[in-house]
C-alpha positions in Angstrom: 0.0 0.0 0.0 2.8 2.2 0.8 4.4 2.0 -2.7 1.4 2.4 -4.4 1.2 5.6 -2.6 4.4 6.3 -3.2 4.1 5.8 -7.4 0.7 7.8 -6.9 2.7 10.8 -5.5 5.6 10.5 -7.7 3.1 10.4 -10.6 1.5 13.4 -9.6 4.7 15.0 -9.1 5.5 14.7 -13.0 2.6 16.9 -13.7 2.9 18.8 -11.0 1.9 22.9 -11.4 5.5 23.4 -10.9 6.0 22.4 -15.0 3.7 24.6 -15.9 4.7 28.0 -17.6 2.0 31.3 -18.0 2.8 32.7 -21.0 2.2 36.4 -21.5 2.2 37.1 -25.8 2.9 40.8 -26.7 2.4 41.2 -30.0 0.0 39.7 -31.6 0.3 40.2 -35.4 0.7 37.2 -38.1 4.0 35.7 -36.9 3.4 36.8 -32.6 0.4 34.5 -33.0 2.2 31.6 -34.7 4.7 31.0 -32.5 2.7 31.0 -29.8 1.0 28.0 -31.3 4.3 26.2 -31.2 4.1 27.2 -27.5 1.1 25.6 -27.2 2.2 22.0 -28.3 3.8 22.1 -24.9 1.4 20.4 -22.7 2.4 22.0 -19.4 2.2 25.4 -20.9 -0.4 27.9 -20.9 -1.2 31.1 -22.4 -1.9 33.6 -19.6 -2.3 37.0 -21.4 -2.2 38.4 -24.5 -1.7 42.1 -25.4 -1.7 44.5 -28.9 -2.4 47.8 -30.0 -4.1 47.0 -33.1 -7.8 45.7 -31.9 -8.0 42.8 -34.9 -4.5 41.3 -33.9 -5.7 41.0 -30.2 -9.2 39.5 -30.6 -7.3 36.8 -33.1 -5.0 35.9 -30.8 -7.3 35.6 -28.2 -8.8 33.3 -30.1 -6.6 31.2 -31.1 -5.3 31.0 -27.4 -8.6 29.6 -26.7 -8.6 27.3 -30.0 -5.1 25.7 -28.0 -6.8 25.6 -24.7 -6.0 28.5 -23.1 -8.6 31.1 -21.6 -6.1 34.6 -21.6 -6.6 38.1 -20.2 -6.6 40.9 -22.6 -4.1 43.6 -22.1 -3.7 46.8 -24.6 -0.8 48.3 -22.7 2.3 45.6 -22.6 3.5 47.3 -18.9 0.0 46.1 -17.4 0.8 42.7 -18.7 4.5 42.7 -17.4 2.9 43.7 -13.8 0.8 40.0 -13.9 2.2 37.9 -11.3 0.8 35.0 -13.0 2.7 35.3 -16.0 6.4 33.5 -15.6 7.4 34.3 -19.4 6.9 36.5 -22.4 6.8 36.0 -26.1 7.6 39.4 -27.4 6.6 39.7 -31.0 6.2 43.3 -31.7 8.1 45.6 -34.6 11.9 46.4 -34.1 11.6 49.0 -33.1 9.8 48.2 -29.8 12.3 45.1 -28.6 14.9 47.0 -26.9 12.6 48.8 -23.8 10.2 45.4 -24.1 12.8 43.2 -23.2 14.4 45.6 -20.4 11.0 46.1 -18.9 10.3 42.7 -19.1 13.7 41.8 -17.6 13.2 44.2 -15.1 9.7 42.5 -14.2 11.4 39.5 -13.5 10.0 37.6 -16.7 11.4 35.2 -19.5 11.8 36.5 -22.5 11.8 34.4 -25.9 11.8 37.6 -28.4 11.9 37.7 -31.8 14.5 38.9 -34.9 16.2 41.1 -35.0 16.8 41.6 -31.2 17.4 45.3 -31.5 17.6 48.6 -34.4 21.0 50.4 -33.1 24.1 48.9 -31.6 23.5 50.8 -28.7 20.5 49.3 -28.1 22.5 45.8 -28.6 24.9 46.8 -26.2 22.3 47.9 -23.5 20.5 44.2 -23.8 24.2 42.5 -23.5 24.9 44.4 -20.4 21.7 43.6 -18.9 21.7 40.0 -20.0 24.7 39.9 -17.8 23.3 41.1 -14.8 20.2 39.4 -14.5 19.6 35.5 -13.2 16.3 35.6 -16.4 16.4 33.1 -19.9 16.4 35.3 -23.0 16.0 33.6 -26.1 16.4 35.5 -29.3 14.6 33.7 -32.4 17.1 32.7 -34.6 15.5 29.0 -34.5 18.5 28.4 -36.8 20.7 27.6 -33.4 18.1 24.9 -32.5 18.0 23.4 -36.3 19.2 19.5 -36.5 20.5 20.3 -40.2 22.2 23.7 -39.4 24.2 21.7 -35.9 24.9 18.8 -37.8 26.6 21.3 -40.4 28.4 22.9 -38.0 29.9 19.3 -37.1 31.2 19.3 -40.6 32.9 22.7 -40.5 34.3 21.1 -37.4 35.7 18.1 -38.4 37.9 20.0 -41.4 35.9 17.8 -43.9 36.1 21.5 -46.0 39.7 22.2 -45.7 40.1 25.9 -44.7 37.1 28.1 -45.2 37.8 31.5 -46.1 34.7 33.0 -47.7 30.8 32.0 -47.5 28.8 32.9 -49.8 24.6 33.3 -49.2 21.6 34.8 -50.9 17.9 35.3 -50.2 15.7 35.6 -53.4 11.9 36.3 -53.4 10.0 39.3 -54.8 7.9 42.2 -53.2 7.8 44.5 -55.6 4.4 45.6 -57.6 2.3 45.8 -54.7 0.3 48.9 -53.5 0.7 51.0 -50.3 -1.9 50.2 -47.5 -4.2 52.8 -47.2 -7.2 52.0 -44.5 -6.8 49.5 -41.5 -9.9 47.2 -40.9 -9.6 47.7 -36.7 -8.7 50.6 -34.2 -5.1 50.9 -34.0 -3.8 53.2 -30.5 -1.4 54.8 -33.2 0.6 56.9 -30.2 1.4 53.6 -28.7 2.3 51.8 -31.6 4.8 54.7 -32.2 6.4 54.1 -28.1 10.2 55.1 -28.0 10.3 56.7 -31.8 11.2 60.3 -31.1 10.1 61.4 -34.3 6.5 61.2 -34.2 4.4 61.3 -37.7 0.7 61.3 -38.4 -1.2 58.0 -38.9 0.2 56.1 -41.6 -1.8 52.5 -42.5 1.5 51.4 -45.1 4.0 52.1 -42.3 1.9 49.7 -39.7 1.7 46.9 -42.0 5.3 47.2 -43.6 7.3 48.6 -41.2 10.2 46.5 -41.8 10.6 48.7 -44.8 10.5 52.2 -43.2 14.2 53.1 -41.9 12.9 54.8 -39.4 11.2 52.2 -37.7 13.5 49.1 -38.9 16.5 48.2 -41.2 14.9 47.1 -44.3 14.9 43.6 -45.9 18.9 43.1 -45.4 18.4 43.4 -41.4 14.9 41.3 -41.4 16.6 38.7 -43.7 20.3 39.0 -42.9 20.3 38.6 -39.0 19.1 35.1 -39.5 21.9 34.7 -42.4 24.5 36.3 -40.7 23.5 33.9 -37.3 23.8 31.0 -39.6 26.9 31.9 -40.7 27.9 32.4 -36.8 27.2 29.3 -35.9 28.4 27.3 -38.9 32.2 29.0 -38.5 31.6 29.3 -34.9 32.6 33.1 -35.4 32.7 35.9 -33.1 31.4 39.6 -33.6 32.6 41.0 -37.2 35.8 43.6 -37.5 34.4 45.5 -40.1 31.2 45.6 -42.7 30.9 47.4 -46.1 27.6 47.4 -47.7 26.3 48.2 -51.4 22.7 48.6 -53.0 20.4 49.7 -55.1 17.5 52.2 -54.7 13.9 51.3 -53.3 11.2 50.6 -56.4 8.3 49.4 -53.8 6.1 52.5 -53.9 6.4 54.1 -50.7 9.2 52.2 -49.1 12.7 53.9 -48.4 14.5 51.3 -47.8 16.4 49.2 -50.9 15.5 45.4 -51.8 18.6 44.4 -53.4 21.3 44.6 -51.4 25.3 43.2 -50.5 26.9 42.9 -47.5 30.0 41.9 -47.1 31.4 41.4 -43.2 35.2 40.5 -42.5 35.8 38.2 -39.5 38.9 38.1 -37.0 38.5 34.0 -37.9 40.0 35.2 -40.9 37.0 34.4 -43.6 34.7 36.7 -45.0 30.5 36.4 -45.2 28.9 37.8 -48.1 25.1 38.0 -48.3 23.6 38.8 -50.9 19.2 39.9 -50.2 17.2 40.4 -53.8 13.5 41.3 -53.1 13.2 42.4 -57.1 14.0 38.5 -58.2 11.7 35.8 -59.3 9.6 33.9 -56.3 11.0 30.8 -55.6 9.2 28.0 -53.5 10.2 28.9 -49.8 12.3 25.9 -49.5 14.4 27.3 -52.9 14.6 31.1 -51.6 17.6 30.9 -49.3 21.5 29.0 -49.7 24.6 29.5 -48.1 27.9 28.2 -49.5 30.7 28.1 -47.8 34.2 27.6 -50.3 36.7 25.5 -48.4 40.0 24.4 -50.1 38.9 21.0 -50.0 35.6 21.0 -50.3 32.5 23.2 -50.6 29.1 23.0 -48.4 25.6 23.9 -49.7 22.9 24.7 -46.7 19.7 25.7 -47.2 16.8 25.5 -45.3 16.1 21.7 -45.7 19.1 20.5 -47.4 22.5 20.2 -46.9 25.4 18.9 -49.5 29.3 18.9 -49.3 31.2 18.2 -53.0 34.5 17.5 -52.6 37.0 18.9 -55.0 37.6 17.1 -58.4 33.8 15.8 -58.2 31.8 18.7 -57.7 28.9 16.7 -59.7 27.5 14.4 -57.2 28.1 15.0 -53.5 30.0 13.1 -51.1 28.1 13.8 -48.4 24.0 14.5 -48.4 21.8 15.3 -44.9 18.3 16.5 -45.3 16.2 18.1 -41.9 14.2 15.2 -40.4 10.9 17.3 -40.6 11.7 19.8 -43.0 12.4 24.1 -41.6 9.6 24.3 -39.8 10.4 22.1 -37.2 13.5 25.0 -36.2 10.8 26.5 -34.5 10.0 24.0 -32.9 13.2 23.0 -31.5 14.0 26.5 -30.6 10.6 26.8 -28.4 11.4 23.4 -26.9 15.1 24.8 -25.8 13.4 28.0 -24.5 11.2 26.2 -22.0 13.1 23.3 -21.3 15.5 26.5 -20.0 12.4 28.5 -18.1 12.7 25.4 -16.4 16.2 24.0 -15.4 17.4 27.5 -15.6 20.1 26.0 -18.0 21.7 28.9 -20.8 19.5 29.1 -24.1 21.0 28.5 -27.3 20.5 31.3 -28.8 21.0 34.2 -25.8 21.3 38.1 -26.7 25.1 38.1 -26.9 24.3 36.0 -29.4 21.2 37.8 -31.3 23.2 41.0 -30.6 26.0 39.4 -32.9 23.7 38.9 -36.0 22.1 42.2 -35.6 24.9 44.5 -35.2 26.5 42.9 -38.5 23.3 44.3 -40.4 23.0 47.8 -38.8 26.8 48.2 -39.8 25.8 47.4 -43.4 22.7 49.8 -43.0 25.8 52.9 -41.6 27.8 51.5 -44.4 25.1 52.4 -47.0 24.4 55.5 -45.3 27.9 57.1 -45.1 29.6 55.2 -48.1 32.4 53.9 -46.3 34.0 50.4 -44.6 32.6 50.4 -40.7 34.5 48.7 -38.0 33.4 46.9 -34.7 35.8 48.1 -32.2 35.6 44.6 -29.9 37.7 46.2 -27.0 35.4 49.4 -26.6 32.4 47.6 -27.6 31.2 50.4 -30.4 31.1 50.9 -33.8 33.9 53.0 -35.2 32.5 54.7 -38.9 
């Protein structure tokens, strides 16, 4: 009788509430409400509150909350939220330009924070997050699920092992096409548009194009190379197990999207103590390509090269460059990066073990971008000064 209540207890101790984690979503747009459905496959986890400005983006993911099994409060201010004892971690899902005082806040509020690419719009705001990520005890996680991805770590093994010789350039490129469409011009829901705005010091009137695209406003973001190239540039990171860049130079065309002010074909190219260089090239005017085509990095060894995409992942070996010597292919196809890099995050809220991809780490990938944005900006080579921690233009 005594063991049986002994398995009982034990049993019950498995599922105990101390597994469970409140999640708190701020941000609640197409990609905020997604991820927190990968969230939800986590049986111990549910969502506590979600919050947005934008009236249609909260009532959705209200409702898919409840779709998952979840009954969440409704916040419109994200510092109400942060003051909910309940919640134990946040999602934060919100434009760029918002991350930097969300994630200090929410550091300060003593909350978890899994926040989304890029971590930050200046370098000072990137050095700000690094210090405080030093000093407090929470788990950040920056969304570059790439860290998390079975075919990117078992790539990295390759590099690794020498099987390419010495690798002194990679070479990547993001195709796809948004050119021909027309600026927004009417919302369907109230938007609090001062909110929205937060830390911006320039303050405009209402503008329904900038809300829905405003990756593409300088202002408020660094265009397609930062939205695009902080997930390149971590890939790279990881694969050449690199630190931060010594200098960036940056070249592009002008903006053809009607009403955006920020270019769609860009090059970076970012030079790297390690002694390689990383070249990305972004085209937003190209052909579409299915999403599993639109992105490849290759990286040129002297013995062999490696081709990584998203799903795929070849090494040719010199003198047979036709058929490859080695071939791996994701178990469950890009997708499942997310996954994975959700799974890391709470298995970390929990154990209190260090996240794969913390903000030293997102901080890395982003300030590579914002020196190719100063680069296109002042027409010159910029430099990462690594013992003063600032850029040098």
């Amino acid at each position: 009788m005594n063991r049986r209540v002994f398995l009982m207890a034990a049993g019950m101790k498995a599922g105990a509430p101390s597994d469970e984690v409140k999640l708190g979503l701020i941000g609640a747009g197409g990609r905020g409400t997604f991820v927190m459905t990968v969230f939800q496959k986590d049986p111990a986890l549910k969502v506590g509150a979600i919050c947005d400005v934008y009236e249609p983006n909260l009532e959705r993911g209200l409702s898919t909350a409840k779709k998952g099994g979840s009954t969440p409060k409704a916040y419109r201010n994200y510092k109400r939220l942060l003051e909910d004892k309940e919640i134990q971690a946040v999602l934060i899902a919100t434009p760029e330009h918002w991350h930097a005082q969300m994630v200090l806040d929410a550091i300060a509020a003593g909350k978890d924070v899994y926040v989304e690419k890029p971590l930050c719009r200046t370098p000072e705001e990137g050095v700000a997050l690094v210090e405080a990520e030093r000093k407090t005890k929470q788990i950040i996680q920056v969304g570059m699920q790439r860290r998390s991805y079975d075919l990117y770590l078992q790539g990295r093994e390759i590099v690794a092992a020498g099987e390419l010789g010495k690798v002194r350039m990679v070479r990547s490129w993001w195709l796809n096409n948004y050119l021909g469409g027309k600026p927004v011009e009417k919302l369907e829901g109230v938007l609090d548009w001062e909110q929205w705005q937060g830390p911006m010091k320039k303050r405009v009137a209402m503008n329904a194009d900038l809300f829905r695209h405003w990756r593409n406003y300088a202002d408020y973001a660094g265009g397609i190379v930062a939205d695009q190239g902080a997930h390149v540039y971590d890939g790279i990171h990881l694969l050449m197990n690199a630190s931060y860049p010594a200098a960036v130079t940056a070249a592009a065309g002008r903006p053809h999207r009607e009403g955006f002010d920020t270019p769609e074909s860009v090059v970076v190219t970012a030079e790297y103590p390690e002694d390689f260089i990383g070249v990305f090239q972004v085209n937003y005017a190209a052909m579409k390509y299915k999403s599993r085509n639109d992105q490849m990095n290759h990286l040129d060894g002297d013995q062999a090269r490696m081709d990584i995409g998203r799903e795929d992942c070849r090494v040719y070996r010199q003198g047979a460059e036709e058929t490859p010597a080695v071939e791996k292919r994701s178990e469950k196809g890009f997708g499942w990066a997310t996954d994975l890099h959700v799974q890391n995050f709470l298995e970390c809220a929990r154990t209190r073990k260090k996240p794969t991809a913390p903000m030293v780490l997102g901080f890395q990938a982003a300030l590579v971008v914002q020196m190719a944005n100063i680069s296109l900006k002042t027409g010159r080579r910029v430099k990462w000064n690594a013992a003063a921690w600032k850029v040098e233009q």
